[in-house]
C-alpha positions in Angstrom: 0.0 0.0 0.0 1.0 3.5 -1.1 0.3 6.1 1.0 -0.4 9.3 -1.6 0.0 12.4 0.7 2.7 11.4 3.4 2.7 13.2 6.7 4.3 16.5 6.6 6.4 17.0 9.8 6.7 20.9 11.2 10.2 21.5 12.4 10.6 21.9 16.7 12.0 24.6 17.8 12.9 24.7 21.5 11.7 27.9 23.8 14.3 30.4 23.7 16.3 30.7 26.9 15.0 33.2 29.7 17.1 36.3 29.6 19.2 36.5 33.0 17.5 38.8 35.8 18.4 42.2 35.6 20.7 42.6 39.1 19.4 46.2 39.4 15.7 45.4 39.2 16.5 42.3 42.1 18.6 44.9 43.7 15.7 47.3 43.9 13.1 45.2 45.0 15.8 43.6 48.6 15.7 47.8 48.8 11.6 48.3 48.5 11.5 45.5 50.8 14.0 45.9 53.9 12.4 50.0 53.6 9.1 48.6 54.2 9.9 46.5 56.9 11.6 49.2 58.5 8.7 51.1 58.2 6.7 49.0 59.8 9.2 48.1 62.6 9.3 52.2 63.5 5.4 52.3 63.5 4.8 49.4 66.1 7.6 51.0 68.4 5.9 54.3 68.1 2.5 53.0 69.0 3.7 51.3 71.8 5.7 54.2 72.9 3.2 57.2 72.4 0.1 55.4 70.6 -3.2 55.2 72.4 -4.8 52.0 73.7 -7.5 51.1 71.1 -9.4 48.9 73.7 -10.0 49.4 77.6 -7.8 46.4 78.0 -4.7 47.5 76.7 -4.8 50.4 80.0 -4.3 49.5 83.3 -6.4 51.2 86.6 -3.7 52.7 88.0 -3.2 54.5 84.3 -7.0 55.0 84.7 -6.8 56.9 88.1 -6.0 60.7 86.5 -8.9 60.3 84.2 -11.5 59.4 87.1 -9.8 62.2 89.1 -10.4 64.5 86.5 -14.1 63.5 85.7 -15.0 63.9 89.3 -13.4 67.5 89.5 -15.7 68.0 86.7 -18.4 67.0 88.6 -18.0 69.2 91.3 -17.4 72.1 89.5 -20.8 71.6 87.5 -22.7 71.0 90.3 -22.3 74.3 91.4 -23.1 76.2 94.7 -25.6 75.2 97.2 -24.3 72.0 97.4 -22.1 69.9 100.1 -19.7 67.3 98.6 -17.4 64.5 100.1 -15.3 62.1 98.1 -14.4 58.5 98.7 -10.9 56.8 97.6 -10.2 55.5 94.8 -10.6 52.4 95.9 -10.9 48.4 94.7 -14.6 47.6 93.9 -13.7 44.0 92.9 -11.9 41.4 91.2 -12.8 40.1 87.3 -12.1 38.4 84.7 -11.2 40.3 81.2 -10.4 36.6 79.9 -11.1 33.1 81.2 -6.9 33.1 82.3 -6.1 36.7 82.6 -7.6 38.2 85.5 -8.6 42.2 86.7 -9.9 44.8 88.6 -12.2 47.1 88.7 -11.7 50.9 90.6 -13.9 53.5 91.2 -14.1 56.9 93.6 -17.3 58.2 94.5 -18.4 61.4 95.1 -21.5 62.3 97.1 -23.5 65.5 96.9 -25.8 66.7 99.5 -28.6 68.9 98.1 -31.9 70.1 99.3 -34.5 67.5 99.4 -37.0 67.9 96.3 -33.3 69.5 93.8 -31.8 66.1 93.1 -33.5 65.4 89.1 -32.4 69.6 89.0 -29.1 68.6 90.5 -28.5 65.7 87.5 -29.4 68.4 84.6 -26.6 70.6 86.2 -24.0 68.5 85.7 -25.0 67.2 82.7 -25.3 70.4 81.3 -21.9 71.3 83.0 -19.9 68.3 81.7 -17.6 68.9 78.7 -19.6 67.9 75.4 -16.7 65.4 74.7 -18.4 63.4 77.3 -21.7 62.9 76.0 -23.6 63.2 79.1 -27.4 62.5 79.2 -29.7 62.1 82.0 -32.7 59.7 82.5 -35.7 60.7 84.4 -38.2 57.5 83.9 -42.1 58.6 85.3 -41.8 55.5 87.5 -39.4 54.2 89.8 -39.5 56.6 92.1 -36.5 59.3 93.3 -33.7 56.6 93.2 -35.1 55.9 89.7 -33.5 59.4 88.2 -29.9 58.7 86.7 -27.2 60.5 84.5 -24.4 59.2 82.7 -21.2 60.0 80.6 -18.1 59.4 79.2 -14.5 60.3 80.7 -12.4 59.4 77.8 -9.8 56.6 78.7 -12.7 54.2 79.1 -13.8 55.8 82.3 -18.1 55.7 82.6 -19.8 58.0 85.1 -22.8 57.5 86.5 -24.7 59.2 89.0 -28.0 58.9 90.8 -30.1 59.7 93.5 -28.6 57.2 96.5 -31.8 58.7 98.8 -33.8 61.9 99.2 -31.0 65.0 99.6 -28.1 63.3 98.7 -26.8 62.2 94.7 -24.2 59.9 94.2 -21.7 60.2 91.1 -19.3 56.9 90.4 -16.4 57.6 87.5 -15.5 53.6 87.4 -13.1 51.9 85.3 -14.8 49.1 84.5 -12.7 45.7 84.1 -8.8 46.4 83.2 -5.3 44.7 84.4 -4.1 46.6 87.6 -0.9 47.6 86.3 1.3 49.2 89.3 -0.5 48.8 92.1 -2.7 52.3 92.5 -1.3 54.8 95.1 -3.9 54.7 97.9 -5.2 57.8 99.5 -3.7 58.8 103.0 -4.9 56.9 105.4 -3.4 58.0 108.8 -5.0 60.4 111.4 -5.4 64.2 110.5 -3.9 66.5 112.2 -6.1 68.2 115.4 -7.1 71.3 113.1 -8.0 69.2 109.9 -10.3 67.0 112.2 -12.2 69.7 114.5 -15.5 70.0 113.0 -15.7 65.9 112.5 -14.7 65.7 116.1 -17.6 68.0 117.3 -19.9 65.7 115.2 -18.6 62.1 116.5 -18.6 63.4 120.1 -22.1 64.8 120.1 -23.4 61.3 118.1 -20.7 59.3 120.7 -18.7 58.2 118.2 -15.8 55.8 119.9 -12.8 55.1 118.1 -13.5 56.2 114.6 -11.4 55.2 111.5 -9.8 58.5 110.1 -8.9 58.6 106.5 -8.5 61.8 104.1 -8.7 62.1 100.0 -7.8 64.5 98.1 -8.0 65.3 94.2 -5.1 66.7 92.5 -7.3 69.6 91.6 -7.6 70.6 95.0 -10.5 69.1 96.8 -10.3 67.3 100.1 -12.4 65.8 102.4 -11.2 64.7 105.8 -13.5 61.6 106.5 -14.5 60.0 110.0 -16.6 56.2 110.3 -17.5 54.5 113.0 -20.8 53.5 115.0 -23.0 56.2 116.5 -24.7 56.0 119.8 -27.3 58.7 119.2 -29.3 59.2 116.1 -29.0 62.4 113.9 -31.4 64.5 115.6 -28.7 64.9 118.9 -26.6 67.0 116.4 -26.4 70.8 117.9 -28.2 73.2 115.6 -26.4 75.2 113.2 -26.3 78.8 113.4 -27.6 78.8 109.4 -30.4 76.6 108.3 -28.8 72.8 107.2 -28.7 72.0 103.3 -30.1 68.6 104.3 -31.4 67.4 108.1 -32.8 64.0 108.0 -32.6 60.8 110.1 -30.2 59.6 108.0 -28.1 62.3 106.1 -27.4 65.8 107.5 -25.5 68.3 105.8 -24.4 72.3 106.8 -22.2 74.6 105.1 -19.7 74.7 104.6 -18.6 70.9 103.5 -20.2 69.3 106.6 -22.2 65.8 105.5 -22.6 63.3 107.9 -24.8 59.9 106.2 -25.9 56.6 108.1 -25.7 53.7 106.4 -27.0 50.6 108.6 -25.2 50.9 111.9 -22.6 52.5 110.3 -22.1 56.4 110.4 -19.7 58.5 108.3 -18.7 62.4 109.0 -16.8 64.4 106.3 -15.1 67.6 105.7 -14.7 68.6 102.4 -12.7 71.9 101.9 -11.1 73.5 98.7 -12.1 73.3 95.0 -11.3 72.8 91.4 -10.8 75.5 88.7 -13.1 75.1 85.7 
């Protein structure tokens, strides 16, 4: 058999060779590189450095404590005259958990307001309407619920929430907490020892004439200036066997009394506490 048209065969020609890599181009590109990562090496040791913490987690409550100092100077300061406040320490409120194997601890100082009875709602507006707009504050007054029902609320910055309320008729209470964050450095605690004979008078009067034994004697202070000298211990007479003023009290009931100036004494169960609160924070 003849095969008429035999098979026509195209020549192969092999793939040209690939041109050798331009040393300046590879040169470049190690260069475009290594600047890069150099650029993101300076970045993270900036942020750590100066860069601020993007959750409350990454700040400590001893870092916190300027922040809540600050807020509650704020407070003061928009609550205005007429007024008698007292603050607390800034103090441990209790342990957490921010995850399931790295604990925290939640801080908080406390300052309480003494105001006439039936201003305490009026005394909520004030400060919201005297807190920086950065904050955001906003009050709540719900129809039912009673007094203790009326709240406000805001934001410090540095995750720092306040809230106030209405702890009982004549007297608000305003918390600037931290919510749940690592300790860090252990917080420096307020003073604790005994003030001296001047600072403590006007308690003294108080716990004598309630027969006050063997009080405990602490004092805090805000770096803006305010301080309150502050007695507690367990009364023998109620608040009625308090002298009367020579001006009319801010607040006399059976279980909160305040005078001007800075005089609040509050019962809480058997316990009584007398404070002194002198000084004052620039707006």
């Amino acid at each position: 058999m003849t095969v008429d048209n035999p098979p026509r065969y195209v020549p192969y020609e092999p793939p040209r060779p690939t041109p050798p890599a331009d040393p300046r181009r590879r040169r470049v590109l190690v260069a475009v590189c290594c600047a890069w990562a150099l650029v993101l090496l300076a970045g993270g040791v900036w942020y750590a450095l100066a860069g601020r913490p993007t959750v409350r987690e990454q700040t400590t409550a001893a870092g916190a404590e300027p922040t809540v100092d600050r807020a509650l100077g704020q407070v003061i300061n928009a609550a205005g005259t007429g007024v008698v406040p007292a603050i607390t320490g800034y103090d441990e409120v209790t342990t957490c958990a921010i995850t399931p194997v790295r604990p925290g601890v939640r801080y908080d100082r406390v300052v309480f307001l003494a105001t006439r009875p039936g201003t305490e709602s009026g005394l909520l507006d004030r400060i919201v309407a005297g807190l920086p707009h950065s904050y955001r504050p906003s009050a709540v007054h719900p129809k039912s619920g009673g007094l203790t029902a009326q709240r406000m609320s805001a934001d410090a910055g540095d995750y720092v929430q306040i809230n106030g309320s209405v702890d009982r008729t004549g007297l608000v209470q305003v918390t600037a907490g931290t919510g749940c964050r690592p300790r860090g450095d252990l917080p420096a605690p307020d003073p604790t020892g005994v003030p001296a004979a001047a600072d403590r008078a006007a308690v003294q009067r108080v716990l004598d004439a309630l027969g006050v034994a063997s009080p405990h004697w602490s004092t805090h202070r805000l770096p803006c200036g305010v301080r309150t000298v502050e007695a507690v211990g367990v009364p023998r007479q109620a608040l009625d066997a308090l002298p009367v003023p020579p001006q009319p009290p801010v607040v006399e009931r059976d279980d909160v009394y305040a005078e001007d100036p800075g005089l609040l004494v509050r019962t809480d169960g058997d316990q009584l506490t007398v404070t002194l609160t002198t000084g004052g924070c620039a707006s």
